[in-house]
N, C-alpha and C positions, 0 to 999 in steps of 0.2 A: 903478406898479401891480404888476411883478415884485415890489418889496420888500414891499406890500404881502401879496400872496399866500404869503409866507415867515413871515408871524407869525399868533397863534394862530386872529386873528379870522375868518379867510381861509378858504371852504369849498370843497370840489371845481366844486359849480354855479356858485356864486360867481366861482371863478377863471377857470372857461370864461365864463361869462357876461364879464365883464371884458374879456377877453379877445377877444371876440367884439368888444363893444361899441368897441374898440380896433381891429381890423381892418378892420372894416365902416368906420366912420367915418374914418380916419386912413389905412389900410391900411399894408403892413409891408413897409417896404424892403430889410428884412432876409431873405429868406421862405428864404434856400437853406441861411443858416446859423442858422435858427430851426429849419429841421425837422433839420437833423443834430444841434442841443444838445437838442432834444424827442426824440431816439431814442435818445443816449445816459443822458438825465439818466432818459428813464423807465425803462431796465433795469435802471440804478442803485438807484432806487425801488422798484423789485421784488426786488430783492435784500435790499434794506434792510426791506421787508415781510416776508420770510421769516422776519426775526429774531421774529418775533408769532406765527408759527404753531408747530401742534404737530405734530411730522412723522405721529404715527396719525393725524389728519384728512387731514394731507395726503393721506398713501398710498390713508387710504377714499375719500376724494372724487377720485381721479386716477384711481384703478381704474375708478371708474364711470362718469365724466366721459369717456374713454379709448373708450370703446364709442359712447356717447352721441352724443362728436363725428366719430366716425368716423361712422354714419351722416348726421348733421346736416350736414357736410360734402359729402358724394357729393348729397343731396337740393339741398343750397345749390348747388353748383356745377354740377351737372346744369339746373335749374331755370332757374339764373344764363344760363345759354347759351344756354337756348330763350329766353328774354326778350329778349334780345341780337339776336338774329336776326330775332325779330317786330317786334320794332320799328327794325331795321334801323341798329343801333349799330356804329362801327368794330370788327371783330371782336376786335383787339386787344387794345380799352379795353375792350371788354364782357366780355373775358375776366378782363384784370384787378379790374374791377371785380366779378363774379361771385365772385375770388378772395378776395379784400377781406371783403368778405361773411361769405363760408365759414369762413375760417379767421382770419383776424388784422388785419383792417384795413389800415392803411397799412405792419405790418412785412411785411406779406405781398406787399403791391405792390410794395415794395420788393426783396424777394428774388425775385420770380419775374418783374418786368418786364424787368430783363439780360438774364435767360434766355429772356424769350420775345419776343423783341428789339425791346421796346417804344420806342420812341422818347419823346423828353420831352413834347411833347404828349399825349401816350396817358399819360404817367405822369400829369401834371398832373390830366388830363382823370380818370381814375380815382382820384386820392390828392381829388381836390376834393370828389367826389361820395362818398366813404365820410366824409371831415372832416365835410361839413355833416352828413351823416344821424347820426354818432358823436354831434357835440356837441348834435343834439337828443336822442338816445334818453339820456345822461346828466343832460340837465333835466326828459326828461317818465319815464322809467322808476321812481324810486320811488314818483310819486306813483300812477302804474298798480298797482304793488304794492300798496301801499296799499290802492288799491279794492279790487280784486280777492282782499283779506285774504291775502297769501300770504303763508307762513311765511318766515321768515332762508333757511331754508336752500334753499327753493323759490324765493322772489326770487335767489340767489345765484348756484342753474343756470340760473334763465331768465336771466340777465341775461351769463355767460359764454356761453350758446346762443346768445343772439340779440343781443348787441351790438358792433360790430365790433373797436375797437383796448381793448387790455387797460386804457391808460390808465379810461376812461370806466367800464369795465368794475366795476374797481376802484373808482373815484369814487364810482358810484352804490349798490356794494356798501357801502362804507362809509360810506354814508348812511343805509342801511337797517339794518344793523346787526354786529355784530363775527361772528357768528356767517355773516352772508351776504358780510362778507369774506373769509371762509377758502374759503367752500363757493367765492366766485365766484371768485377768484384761482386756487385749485387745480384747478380745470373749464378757466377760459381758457387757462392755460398748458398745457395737456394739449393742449387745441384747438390753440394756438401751436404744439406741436411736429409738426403734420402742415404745418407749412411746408415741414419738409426731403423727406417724399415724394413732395409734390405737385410740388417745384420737380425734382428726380430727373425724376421722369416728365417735363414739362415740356420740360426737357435734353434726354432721352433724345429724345422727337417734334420737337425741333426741330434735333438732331443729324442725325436721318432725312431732315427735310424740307432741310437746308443742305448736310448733309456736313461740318460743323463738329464737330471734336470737343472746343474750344476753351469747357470752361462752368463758371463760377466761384459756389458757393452758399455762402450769407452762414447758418451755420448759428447756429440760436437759440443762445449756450452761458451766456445770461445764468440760462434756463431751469435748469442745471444748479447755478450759483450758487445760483438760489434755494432748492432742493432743500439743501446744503451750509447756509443757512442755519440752515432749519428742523431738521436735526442736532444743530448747534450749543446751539437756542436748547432743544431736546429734554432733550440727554443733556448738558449741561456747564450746572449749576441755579448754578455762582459765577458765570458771567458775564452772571446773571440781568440786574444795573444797565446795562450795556455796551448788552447785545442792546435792551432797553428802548430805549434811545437810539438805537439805530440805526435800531428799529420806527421810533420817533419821527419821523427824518431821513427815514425813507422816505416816511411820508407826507406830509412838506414839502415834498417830492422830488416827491410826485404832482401834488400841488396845485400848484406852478408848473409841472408839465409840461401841465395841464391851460391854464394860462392860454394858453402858449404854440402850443398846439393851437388854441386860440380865435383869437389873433392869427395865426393863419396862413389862416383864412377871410376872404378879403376878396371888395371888389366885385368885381374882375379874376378871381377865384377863381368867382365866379358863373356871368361871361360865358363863363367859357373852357368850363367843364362843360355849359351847354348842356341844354335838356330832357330829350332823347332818352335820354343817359346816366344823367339824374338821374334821370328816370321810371323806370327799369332798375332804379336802384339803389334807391329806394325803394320799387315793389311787390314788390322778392324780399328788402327787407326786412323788409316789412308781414308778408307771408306766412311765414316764418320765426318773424318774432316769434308770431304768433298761433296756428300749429301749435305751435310747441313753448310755450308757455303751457300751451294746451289739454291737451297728453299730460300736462304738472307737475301743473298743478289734480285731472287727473284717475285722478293714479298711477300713470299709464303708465311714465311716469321716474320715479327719484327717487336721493335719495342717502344 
């Protein structure tokens, strides 16, 4: 099915579906060194995207995206913590999964669960419950676009606003269309890069609370690649055919990061997340997605 998802036929929904339909049924005995070849191969992907963009889009859509998720953020993980609480969630997992959310999905729980000394269950427990909600909002999100007639470039932010790992992000951007690729890729990575203050702060409170001064952050510097991309692919018009290809490779690059996304939700993946966190996790995603819909449709935001 991998080699599948590597040729032309092979689409983002497609490969998570796949993927899905693969975990669920068979489940993945692989699952520790699926998710470290799905973290590397997608920043690979992302890098490999940047040879497509045009750095002035980039810069406009960051600048604006840059505000956007700075509030989007504070509301998400504010929100995230009341929910956590009322529904009486390990404060941990509710924290990270709040995180998740907010800012990056699973790279987020990734870098701030060390630090906020989550143990493997709590990572489990939060990486499960943003996977499942991820690989639904990339099956059912363009087709909500769609209804809702939003423009490329409005599907683009909604969908860096409110969908958690960049993978999916992506996916469904470039579903929708070339135009809601750029806008959504250049908004999520922006969002992506409030991984390093959040995890800072994070440090900092739980340096207070231990006495530990001992905290190690996994900074984004794929984000910076891709940026060096889009220069490239800007101001140097020979190595037009090169970057073409590497655009190419990136999105081949997506699409089996997507399958292996898929294959990492299994039935074990179910039980271990449990209601209480999933319910968390899905009404402060509901509500997320449908305020910031609402401000886009309505011009509140834009880009």
């Amino acid at each position: 099915m991998l080699l599948f998802c590597l040729t032309p036929w092979a689409s983002p929904p497609l490969a998570l579906a796949l993927g899905l339909a693969l975990g669920l049924t068979f489940g993945n005995p692989f699952g520790r060194q699926t998710r470290h070849a799905t973290r590397y191969l997608l920043q690979a992907s992302v890098v490999g995207l940047g040879f497509g963009m045009n750095l002035y889009q980039v810069i406009r859509a960051g600048a604006h995206g840059f505000v956007y998720t700075a509030l989007g953020i504070s509301f998400a993980l504010g929100l995230g913590m009341l929910l956590s609480y009322l529904l009486k969630v390990e404060q941990t997992a509710g924290f990270l999964i709040a995180t998740g959310t907010a800012i990056c999905g699973g790279s987020a729980i990734a870098a701030v669960g060390p630090v906020a000394g989550a143990n493997e269950d709590e990572m489990s427990v939060a990486l499960g419950t943003v996977f499942i909600l991820n690989s639904i909002a990339l099956l059912i999100f363009p087709g909500i676009g769609s209804a809702l007639h939003l423009s490329q470039s409005q599907f683009g932010l909604w969908a860096a606003l409110a969908i958690h790992d960049t993978s999916s992000v992506v996916g469904a951007s470039a579903k929708y269309g070339s135009q809601a690729l750029i806008v959504g890729t250049t908004v999520k990575l922006a969002r992506a890069l409030w991984i390093v203050p959040v995890t800072v702060v994070t440090a900092a409170f739980m340096k207070r609370k231990s006495g530990s001064a001992k905290v190690k952050i996994d900074w984004p510097w794929f984000i910076a690649l891709f940026v060096l991309a889009a220069v490239l692919a800007t101001f140097m018009p020979s190595g037009k055919a090169l970057f073409s290809a590497l655009y190419s490779a990136g999105k081949i690059g997506l699409t089996a990061t997507l399958f292996l996304i898929g294959c990492g939700v299994t039935r074990n993946t179910l039980r271990e997340v449990g209601p209480r966190p999933l319910i968390q996790g899905v009404v402060l995603w509901v509500i997320v997605a449908v305020v910031s819909v609402l401000l886009i449709r309505n011009g509140v935001i834009s880009i």
